[in-house]
N, C-alpha and C positions, 0 to 999 in steps of 0.2 A: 505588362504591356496590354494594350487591346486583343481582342482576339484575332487570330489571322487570318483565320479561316473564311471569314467576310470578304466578299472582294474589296477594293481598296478604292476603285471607283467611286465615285457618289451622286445619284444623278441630276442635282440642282443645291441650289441653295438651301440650309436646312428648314426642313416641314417642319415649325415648330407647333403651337399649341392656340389657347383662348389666353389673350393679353389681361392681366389682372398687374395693373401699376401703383404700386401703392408711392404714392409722392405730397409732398405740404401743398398748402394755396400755394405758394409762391416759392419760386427757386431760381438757383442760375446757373453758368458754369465757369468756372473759376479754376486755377490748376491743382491744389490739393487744398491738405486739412487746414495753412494760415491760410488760407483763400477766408475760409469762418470767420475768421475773427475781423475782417472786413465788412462781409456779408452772411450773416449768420442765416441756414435754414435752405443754404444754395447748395445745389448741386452741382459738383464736381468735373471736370473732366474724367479723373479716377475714379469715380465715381460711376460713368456712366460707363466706361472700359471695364471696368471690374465685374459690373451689372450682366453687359453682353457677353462677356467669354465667358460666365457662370452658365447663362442661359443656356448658351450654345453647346458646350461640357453638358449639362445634363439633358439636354436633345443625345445629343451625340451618347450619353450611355445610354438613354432611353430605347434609342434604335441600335443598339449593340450589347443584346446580355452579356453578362458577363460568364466568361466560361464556367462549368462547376458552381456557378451560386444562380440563387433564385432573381429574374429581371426584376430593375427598378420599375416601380411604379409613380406615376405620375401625384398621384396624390396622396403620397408621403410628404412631398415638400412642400403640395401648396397651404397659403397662410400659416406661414413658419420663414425665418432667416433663412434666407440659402446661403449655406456656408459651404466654400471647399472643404472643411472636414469632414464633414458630413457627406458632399456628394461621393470621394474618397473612401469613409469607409462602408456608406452604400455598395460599392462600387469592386473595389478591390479587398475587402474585408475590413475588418475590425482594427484599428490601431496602424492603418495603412497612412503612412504619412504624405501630406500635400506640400512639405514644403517647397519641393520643388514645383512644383505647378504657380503656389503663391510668389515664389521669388520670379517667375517667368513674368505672371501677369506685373507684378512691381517692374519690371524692366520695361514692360508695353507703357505701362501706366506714367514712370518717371522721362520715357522718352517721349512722350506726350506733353508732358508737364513741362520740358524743356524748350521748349517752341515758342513759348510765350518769353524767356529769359535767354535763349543764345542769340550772340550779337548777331549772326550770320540768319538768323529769324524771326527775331521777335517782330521785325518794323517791312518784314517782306509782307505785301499785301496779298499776293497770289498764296502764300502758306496759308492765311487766315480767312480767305473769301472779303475782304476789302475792296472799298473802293470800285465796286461795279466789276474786278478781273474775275467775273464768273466763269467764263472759257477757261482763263487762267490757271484756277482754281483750280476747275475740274482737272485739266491736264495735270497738275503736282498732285492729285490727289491717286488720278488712277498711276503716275506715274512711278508714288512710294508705294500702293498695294503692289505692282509690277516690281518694283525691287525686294517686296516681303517675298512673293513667291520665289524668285532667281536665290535669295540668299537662303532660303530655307533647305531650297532645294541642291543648292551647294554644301548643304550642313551648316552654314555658318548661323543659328541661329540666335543670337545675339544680335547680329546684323538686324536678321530680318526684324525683330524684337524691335528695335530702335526704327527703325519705317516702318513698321506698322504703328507704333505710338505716333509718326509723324501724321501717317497716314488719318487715322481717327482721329487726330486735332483737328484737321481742317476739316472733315468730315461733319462733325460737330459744333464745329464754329459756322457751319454755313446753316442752321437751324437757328442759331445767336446773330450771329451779323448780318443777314441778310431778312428780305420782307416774307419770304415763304409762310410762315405763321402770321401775319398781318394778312396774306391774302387769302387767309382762313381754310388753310390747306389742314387735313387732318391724316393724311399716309406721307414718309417719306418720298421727298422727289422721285418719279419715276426712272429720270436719266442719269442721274447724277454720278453712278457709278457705271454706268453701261458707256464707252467713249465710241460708241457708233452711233447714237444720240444725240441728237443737236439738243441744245438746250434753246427752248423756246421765251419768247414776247421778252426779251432781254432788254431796259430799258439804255437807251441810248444817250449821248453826251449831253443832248438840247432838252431833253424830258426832264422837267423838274419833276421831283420826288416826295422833298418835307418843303412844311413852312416853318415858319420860325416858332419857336418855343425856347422861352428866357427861363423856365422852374425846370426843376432837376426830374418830375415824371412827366413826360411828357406823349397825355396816352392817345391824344388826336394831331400830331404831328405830320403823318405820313400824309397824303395827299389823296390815298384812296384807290387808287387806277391798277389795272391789272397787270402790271408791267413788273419784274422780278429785276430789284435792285438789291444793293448793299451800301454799308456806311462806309463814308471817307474816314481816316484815320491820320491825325499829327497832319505833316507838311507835305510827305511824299507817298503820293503823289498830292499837287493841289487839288482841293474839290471846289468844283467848277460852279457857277450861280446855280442856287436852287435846289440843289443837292445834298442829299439827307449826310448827315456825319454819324460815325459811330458813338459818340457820347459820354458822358463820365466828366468827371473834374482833370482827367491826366488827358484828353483829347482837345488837342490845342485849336483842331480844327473845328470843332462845336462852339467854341467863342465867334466865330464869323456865321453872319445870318447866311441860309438861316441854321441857327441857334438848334443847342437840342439834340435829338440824336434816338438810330432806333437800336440800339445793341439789348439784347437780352440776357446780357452773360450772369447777372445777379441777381439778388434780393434787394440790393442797395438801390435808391434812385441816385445815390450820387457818383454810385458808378455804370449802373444802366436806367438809362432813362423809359424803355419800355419792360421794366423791372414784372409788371402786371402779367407779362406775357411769359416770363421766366416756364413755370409749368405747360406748357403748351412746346415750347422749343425743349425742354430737356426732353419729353417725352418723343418725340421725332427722332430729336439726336440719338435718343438709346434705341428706337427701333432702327433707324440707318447703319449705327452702330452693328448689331444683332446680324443685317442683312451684310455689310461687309465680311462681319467673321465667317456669317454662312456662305458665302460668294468663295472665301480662302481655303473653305474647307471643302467645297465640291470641287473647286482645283488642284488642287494637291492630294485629297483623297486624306478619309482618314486616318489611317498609321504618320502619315507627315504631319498633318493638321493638328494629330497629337504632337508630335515632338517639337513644332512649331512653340505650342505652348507648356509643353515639357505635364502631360496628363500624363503623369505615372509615377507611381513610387518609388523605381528603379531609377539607379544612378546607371553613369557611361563608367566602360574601361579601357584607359589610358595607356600607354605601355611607351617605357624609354629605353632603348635596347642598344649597350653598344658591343659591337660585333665584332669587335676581334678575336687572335686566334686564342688567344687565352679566358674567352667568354663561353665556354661550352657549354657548361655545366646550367649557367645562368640560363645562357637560351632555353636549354631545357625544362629550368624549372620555371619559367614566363607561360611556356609552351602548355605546360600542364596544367596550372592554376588558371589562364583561360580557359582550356579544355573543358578541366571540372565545371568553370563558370559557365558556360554557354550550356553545356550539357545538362546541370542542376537545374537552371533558370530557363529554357527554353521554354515558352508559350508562357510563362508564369507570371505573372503582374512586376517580378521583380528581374526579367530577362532585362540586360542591357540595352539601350538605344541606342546608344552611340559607342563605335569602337575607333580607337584612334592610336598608330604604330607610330614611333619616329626611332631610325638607325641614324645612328651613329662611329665614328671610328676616329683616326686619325689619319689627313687632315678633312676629310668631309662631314658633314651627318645629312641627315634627311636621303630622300625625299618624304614628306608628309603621306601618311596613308589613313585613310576615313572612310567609313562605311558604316552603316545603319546595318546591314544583314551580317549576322557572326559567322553564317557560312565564309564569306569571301575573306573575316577576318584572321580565321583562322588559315584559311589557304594564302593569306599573304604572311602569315606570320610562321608558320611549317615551313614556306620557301628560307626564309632567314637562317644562316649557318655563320659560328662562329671559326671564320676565312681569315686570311692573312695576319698578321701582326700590325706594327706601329709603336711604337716607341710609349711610353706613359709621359706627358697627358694627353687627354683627349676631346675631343670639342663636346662635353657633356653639355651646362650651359646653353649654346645655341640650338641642340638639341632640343633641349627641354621648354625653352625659349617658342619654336617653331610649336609644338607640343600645346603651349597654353593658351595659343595661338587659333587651334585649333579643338581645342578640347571645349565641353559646355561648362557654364557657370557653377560652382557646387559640386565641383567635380573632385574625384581621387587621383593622380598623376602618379604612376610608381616607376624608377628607374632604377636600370639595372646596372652596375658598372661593377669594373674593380680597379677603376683609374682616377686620378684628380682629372678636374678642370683645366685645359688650356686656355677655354676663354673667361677665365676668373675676371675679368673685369666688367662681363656684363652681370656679376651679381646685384648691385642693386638695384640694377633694372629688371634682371627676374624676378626681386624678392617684389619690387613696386608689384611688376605683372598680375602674381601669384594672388594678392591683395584686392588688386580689380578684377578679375575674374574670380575671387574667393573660392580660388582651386587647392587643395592641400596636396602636398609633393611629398612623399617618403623615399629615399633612398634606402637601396639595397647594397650594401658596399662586399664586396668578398677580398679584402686587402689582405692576401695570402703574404707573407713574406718569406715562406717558405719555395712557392711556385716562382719557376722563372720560366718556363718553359710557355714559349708563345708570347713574350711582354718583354721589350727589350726596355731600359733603363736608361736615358737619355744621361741622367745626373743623378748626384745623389739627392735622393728627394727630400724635403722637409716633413719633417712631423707636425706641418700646421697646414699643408694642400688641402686637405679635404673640409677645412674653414668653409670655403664659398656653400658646400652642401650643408652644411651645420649652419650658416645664416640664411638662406632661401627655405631651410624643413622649419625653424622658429618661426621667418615672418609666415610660413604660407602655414602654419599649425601641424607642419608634419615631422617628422623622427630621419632621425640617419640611423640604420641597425648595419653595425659591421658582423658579417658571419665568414663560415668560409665556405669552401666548394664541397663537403660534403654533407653540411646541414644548408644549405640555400633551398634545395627542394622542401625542407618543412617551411624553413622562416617565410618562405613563400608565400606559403598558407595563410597570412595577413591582408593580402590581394583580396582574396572570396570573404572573409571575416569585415575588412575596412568596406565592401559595397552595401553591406547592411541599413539599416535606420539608426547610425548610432551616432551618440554623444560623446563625447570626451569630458570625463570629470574630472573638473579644478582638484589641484591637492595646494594643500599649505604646508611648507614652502611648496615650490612647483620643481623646484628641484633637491636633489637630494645635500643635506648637511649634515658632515658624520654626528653622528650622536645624537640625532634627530628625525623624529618620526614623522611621515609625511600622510598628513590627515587628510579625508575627504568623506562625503555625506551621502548616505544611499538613502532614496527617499522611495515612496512605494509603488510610484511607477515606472521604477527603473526595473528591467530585466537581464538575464543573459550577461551578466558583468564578467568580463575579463581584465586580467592583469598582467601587462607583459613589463618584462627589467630583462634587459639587455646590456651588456659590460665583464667588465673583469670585475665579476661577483664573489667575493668570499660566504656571505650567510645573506638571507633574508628570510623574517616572517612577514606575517599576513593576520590582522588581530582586528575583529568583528565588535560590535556595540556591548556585546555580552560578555567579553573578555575572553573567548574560545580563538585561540591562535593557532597558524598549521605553516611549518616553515619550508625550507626547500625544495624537501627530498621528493623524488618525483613518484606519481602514483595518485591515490584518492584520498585525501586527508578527513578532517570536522569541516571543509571549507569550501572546498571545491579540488577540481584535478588537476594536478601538476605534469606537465609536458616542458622539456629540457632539451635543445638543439645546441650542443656549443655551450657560447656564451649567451645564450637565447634561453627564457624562462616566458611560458606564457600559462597561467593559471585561472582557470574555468571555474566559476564559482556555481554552487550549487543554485539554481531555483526552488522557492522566491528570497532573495537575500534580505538575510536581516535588516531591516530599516533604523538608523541612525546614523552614530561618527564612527570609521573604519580606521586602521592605522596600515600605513606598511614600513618598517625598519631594514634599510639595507646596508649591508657593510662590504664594501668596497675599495681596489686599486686606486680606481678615477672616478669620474662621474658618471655614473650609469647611466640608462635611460629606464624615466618610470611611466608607464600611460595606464590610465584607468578607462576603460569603455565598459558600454552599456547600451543596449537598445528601448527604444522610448519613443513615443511619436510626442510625447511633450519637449518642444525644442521653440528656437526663436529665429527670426530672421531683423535685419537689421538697418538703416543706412541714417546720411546723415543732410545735412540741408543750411541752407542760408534761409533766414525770414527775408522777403521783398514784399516791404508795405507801403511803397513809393509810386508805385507804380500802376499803369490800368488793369494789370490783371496781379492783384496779390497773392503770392504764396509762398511754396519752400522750392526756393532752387538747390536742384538733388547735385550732392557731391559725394565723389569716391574715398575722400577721407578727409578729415577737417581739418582747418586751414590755421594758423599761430596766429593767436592775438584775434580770431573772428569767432566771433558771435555765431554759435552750430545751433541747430536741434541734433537730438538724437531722434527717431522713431524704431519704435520696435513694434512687430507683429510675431504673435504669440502663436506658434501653432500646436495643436492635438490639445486644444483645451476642452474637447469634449471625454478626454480620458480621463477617467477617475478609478483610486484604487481597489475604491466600497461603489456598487452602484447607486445612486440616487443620493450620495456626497451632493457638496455644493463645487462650482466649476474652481481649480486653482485662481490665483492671483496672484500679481507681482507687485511689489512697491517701490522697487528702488533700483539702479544700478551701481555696481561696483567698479572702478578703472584702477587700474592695477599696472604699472611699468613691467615692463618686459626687456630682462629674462627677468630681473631680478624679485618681482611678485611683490612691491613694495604698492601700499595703497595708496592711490591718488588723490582721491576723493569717492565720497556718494554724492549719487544726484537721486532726486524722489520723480516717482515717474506718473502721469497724472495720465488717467481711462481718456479715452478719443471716443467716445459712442457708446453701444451697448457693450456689455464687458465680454458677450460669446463672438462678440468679432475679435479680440484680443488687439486689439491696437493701443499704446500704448507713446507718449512724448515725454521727452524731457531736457530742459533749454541745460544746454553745458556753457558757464560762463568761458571767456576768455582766460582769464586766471587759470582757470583747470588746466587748460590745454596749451599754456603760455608757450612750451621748449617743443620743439621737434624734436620726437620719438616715438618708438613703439609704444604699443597701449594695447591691455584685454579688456575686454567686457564681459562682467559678472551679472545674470540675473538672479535676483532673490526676492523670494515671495515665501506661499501660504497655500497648500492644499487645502483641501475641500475641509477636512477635518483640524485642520489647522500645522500643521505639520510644517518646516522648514521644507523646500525646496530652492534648489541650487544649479543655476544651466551656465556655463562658460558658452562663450562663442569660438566658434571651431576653429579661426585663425584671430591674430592679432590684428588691428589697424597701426594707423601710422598719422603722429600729427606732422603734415608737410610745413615747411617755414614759408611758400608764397602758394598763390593762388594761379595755378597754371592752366586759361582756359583754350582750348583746339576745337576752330568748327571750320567748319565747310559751307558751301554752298547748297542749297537742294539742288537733289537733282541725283545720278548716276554720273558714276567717268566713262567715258567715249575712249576708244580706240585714238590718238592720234591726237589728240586734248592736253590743253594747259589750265590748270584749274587752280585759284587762289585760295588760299588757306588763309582764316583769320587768328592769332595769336594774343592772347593777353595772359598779363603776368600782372601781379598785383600782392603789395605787402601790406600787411594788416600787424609787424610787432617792432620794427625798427627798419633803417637802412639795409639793404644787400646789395652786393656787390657780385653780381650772375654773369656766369660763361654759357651761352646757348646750343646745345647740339642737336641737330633731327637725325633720322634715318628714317626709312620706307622699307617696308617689308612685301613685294621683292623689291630689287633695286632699281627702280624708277628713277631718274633727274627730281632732285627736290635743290632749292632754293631757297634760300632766307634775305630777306631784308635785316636780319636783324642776328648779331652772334652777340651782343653784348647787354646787360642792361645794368643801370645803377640805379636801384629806386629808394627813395626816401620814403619814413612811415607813411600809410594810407596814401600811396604812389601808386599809382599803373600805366605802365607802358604796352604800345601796342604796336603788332605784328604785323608782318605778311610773308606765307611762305606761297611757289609755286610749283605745286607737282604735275613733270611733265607725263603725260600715259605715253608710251612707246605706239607704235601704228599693231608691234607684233603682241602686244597687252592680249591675253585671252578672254574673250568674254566669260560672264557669269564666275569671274573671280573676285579674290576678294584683298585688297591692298590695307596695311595696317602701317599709319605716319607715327612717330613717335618722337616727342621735342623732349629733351630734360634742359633742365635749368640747376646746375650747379655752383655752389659757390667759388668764386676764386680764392686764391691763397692769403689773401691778407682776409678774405670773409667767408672763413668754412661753413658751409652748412649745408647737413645730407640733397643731396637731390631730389628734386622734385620730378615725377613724370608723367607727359599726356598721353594718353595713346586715344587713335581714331580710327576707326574701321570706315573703308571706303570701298562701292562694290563699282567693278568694271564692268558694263552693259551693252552690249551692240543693241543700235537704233532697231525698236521691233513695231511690226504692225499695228496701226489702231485697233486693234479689236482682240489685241492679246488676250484681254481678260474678257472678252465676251465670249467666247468659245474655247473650252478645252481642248487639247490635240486631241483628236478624235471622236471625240464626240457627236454625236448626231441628235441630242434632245433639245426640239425646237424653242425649249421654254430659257435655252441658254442663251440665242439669237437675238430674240424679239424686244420692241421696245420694253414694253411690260411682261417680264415673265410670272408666271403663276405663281400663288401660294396658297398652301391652308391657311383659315384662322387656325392661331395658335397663342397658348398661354404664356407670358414672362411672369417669369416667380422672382422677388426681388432679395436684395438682402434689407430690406426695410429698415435703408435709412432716412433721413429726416429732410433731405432737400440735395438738389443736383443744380451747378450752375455751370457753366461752358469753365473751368478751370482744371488745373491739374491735381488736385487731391482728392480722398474721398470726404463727407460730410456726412457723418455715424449720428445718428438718433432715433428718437422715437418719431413716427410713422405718423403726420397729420393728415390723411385724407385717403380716399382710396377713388381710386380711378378705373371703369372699365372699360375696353376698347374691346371693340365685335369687329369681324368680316375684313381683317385685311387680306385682302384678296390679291393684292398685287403690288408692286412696285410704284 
């Protein structure tokens, strides 16, 4: 984490540096990386979000040394890539990994990118600065920064994550779609983020604008006059005689004079007509940009501002705790593996940010507990006593359910029970959950059959209950380990071990087959390898590339130290491990449990996408798992490729992926994975035919590549995906829920591999009045049917909460097929002042007031790519031009 000791205050927006923009002649913005292939050499929406939150991250270390290490210097990065790995291990050391800070920004970046493709926004004018609703605008604009702060500050940061990506699309598009660069403005609008600001010389209804222009660039179009316009777009609203439209071949409104249009979102003239003007608006957008993130950061104060965008190595820790009388033991050992956690890790770049408790028993669980300081979470978690009994089962599930709910993306989730599931039937909707929050869940199970004492026994119970934990630890990539009550306090010890920077390595097979060894690859930036096997174990060894083996017995072998709890084995390999192929042989009752970990800042992060090249803004609309029978990308970003084994190696590479069915580790296919820009940014596509992905089911994804020196290299991804069988899409309206409000939900569902035959269910998380228009659907291939649901807010809704809608689409009995499911995050807000964001509580620094507040010049150091257009991806390449900006001085 940051340092503490700084106060947390901040007193303006951040003093950055002298602007050094390195950008082509020509660019636009577009929503991501297919946005290129339309208009190649444009700049990005992701592009210019990725740009600013880097800048801003190394201002912010720059005025924060880092404790114990020598302060960053500014000119270490300039004229060089800025990379989050780099600022990272600047920053908090050597081999300190960013992926989570990269997966934050990818959340800003892909909610960004969304705005241009959900139904609920794509064609809203007031999102995009359209059509003259500059007031409009501004209002949705200061109104999603005002829901980034509330939801941050609630912890929900995902929430905030998703508005703020809302937030910087319109932000950005009002540099693209409006004349501000025509009126030859060279700083950021003064007002535009300040709503005690009138926005001035606003042109009105009867002010003609353009003239007509019949060719696709059209660079004397505008009319010239000092008045602050925007283009009409499509039909709605109409634009009125005289009036400039936004332009492109997908702008229906540009065929009526006059003709033409002034968008700058591209390189293309066939999609922006004042295309010429492309570098002039990204460069705006990323300094407006730059000033938003600094505006979020002097409000919230840096320790939030970090976890806002998740600036630290350190993961959260989770805790699923159910409390009855027969859980003592358990509490206890929860109680201490926090303990050591907070106490090891305090001040330390790898202290916790987030802590998050949920109790459970029978028949209640919850209430949620969350808090960023591990003081309080340790004093709520010492109050917790294993009290009364209840009958076995127990509401684990909705438990764990509320948990993921509230836990951050990339997170560890550990529960503690020694009971089944009562609510076993919402397992596929935890396992969906687990997958979109790519949280991994290990159960602690202490199934004594010996203890009765405090556990009464409703029936005789089945020896298959504890199924629903065995199918949420597969999809979400975690373990069920059964122990009992008097080794739970070591097995514990997995808790402090799982917060680490580690990998999980693939074994072939992935589970154990008698008489078969299960193989995996140590490559030479793996360190700190562990090996745990859990089960009714007869023998197992453990056999290195050299053929030097060390089998059970507990103690210090040729291999590493063997540690034995129970049925619990976990063995600590010596440092630096052999590089090559490893074996482990186990011979067993049943099926054991085998996991190989490793710590490595070389790891990958991942998602997936629809091409839209139909449309006025092309690109990848971001999906949480890919869809049967549709046409996917994958994208991968590579992180800690600045790690090498040898120094002055050449940087690894990857060339392909591997998909893999799950449980059973049978190979699906390779796909070959093609560089996106320079290869030290590690980005990485590759199109996954329909074929591939034809059935609904689980799926892993294997990277395989090439170190520096040539060397095999081998990364699993930490959980499995899931191909859904329809296309389930849930939006809302912009804006915040109101106290006392009825708000309409839009729904689409959509098949892409045959007929289905769908039963519709929602729920709301808490339970609000929700309504559906719709519980049934029959759709025919490439069919979609559409929705509307209504969530009522109660008047007693608390504000600055956070509501989570969730629709699944199941199949009926004559048309089985797993479930599909949405889920939406929605924040509850009471009506707040205009000037929320102009003044902190408390604050008294005039420069927070005023129209124009101050600023140094200051530097932006870029990651020198090749072009920026108003869309949602990024646009990687070589570097055509360089740009200096002196003296911005102000707003």
């Amino acid at each position: 984490m940051l340092p503490t000791e700084v106060p947390q205050s901040h007193p303006g927006p951040s003093v950055l540096l002298l602007l050094q923009l390195l950008l082509p002649p020509t660019s636009a913005f577009f929503p991501n990386i297919w946005s290129l292939l339309a208009a190649p050499g444009s700049i990005t929406h992701q592009d210019l979000t990725e740009e600013a939150a880097l800048n801003v991250t190394l201002q912010l270390f720059l005025e924060r040394p880092p404790p114990g290490r020598p302060p960053l210097r500014l000119e270490d990065f300039l004229g060089r890539t800025l990379l989050a790995d780099d600022l990272f291990a600047a920053y908090f050391g050597p081999g300190s990994p960013s992926r989570r800070f990269r997966a934050a920004l990818g959340e800003v970046s892909r909610a960004n990118a969304a705005q241009d493709f959900l139904p609920t926004s794509r064609n809203d004018p007031d999102l995009h600065f359209d059509a003259e609703r500059l007031d409009q605008g501004r209002a949705q604009l200061i109104g999603a920064l005002r829901e980034t702060l509330v939801a941050t500050r609630a912890l929900d940061h995902t929430l905030a994550r998703q508005r703020l990506g809302a937030a910087l699309h319109a932000l950005q598009d009002f540099y693209s779609h409006s004349n501000w660069v025509e009126l030859g403005e060279q700083q950021p609008h003064p007002h535009l983020l300040w709503p005690r600001q009138e926005l001035q010389n606003l042109a009105q209804v009867a002010d003609p604008t353009c003239s007509d222009c019949e060719a696709l660039s059209c660079p004397g179009n505008w009319l010239g006059f000092t008045l602050l316009t925007s283009g009409y777009f499509g039909t709605h609203p109409p634009k009125p005689p005289g009036k400039c439209s936004h332009g492109g071949h997908f702008d229906l409104s540009s065929s009526q004079p006059p003709r033409g249009g002034i968008n700058k979102d591209s390189t293309s003239p066939g999609f922006s007509p004042h295309h010429m003007l492309h570098l002039q608006a990204a460069k705006l957008a990323l300094l407006a940009s730059i000033q938003a993130f600094g505006l979020l950061r002097s409000r919230l104060g840096d320790r939030d501002f970090s976890r806002l965008l998740d600036i630290t190595p350190a993961s959260s820790l989770s805790f699923v705790l159910d409390t009855t009388g027969s859980m003592g033991e358990e509490i206890n050992a929860a109680k201490i593996q926090a303990r050591h956690i907070v106490e090891q890790r305090r001040g330390s770049p790898m202290e916790p940010i987030h802590y998050v408790l949920v109790p459970f028993h029978d028949p209640g669980f919850g209430p949620v507990f969350t808090t960023s300081d591990p003081d309080s979470f340790w004093q709520q978690l010492n109050e917790i006593h294993a009290l009364g009994g209840g009958d076995e089962p127990e509401m684990c599930l909705s438990a764990l359910q509320l948990a993921l709910l509230h836990t951050p993306p990339l997170s560890d989730i550990f529960v503690f029970t020694d009971a089944s599931p009562k609510d076993a039937f919402l397992t596929n909707q935890v396992e969906s959950l687990t997958q979109e929050r790519r949280c991994r869940v290990t159960f602690l199970v202490t199934e004594d059959t010996s203890r009765v004492q405090g556990r009464a026994r409703r029936e005789i119970l089945s020896p298959l209950r504890f199924e629903p934990y065995k199918a949420v630890a597969l999809a979400s990539g975690g373990e069920v380990i059964f122990t009992k009550d008097q080794h739970i306090g070591d097995v514990a010890a997995i808790v402090g071990d799982s917060m680490a920077a580690l990998v999980t390595l693939p074994l072939d097979p992935p589970f154990v087959v008698p008489g078969r060894p299960l193989v995996f690859s140590v490559d030479g930036l793996l360190q700190k390898i562990t090996v745990r096997i859990h089960g009714d174990i007869s023998s197992f060894w453990i056999k290195n590339p050299a053929g030097v083996s060390q089998d059970q017995k507990e103690g210090t072998g040729p291999l590493g130290h063997t540690h034995r709890f129970g049925q619990f084995w976990m063995v600590t390999m010596h440092d630096p491990p052999q590089t090559g192929t490893w074996e482990i042989q186990v011979t067993a009752e049943d099926t054991p449990g085998v996991r190989v970990q490793a710590q490595t800042s070389l790891d990958f992060l991942f998602h997936f996408g629809i091409p839209m090249e139909d449309g006025p803004h092309p690109g990848l609309y971001p999906l949480t798992q890919p869809v049967a029978g549709l046409q996917s990308q994958l994208l991968v970003e590579v992180t800690g490729l600045g790690s090498q084994a040898n120094p002055g190696d050449p940087q690894p590479h990857f060339s392909h992926v591997i998909l893999r069915g799950v449980p059973d580790g049978a190979e699906l296919g390779r796909v070959p994975l093609e560089p996106v820009g320079p290869p030290e940014r590690g980005l990485l596509a590759a199109s996954l035919p329909p074929t591939l992905l034809s059935t609904p089911r689980p799926f892993s994804l294997e990277l395989i590549g090439q170190d520096g020196a040539g060397r095999r290299l081998h990364r699993a991804a930490p959980q499995p995906s899931t191909v859904v069988p329809v296309l389930l899409e849930l939006s809302a309206p912009s804006g915040f829920l109101a106290p006392g409000s009825k708000v309409p939900l839009s729904l689409r569902i959509a098949s892409f591999s045959g007929p289905q035959n769908l039963d519709l269910r929602t729920s709301v998380n808490p339970s609000f009045s929700l309504t559906s228009n719709l519980s049934r659907a029959h759709l025919e291939l490439n069919e979609s049917v559409w929705g509307r649901l209504w969530l009522e807010v109660p008047d007693s809704a608390a504000p600055d909460s956070v509501v989570m809608v969730t629709v699944t689409a199941a199949g009926r009995e004559d048309s089985p097929v797993p479930p599909t499911h949405a889920f939406l995050r929605l924040l509850v807000l009471a009506p707040a002042p205009q000037d929320q964001l102009a003044t902190p509580t408390g604050s008294s620094d005039p420069t927070l007031t005023t129209a124009t507040p101050a600023f140094s010049p200051f530097t932006l150091v870029t990651q020198g790519r090749a072009g920026a257009g108003l869309a949602g991806s990024p646009s990687w390449g070589t570097v055509g031009g360089l740009l200096l900006l002196r003296g911005l001085a102000s707003w």
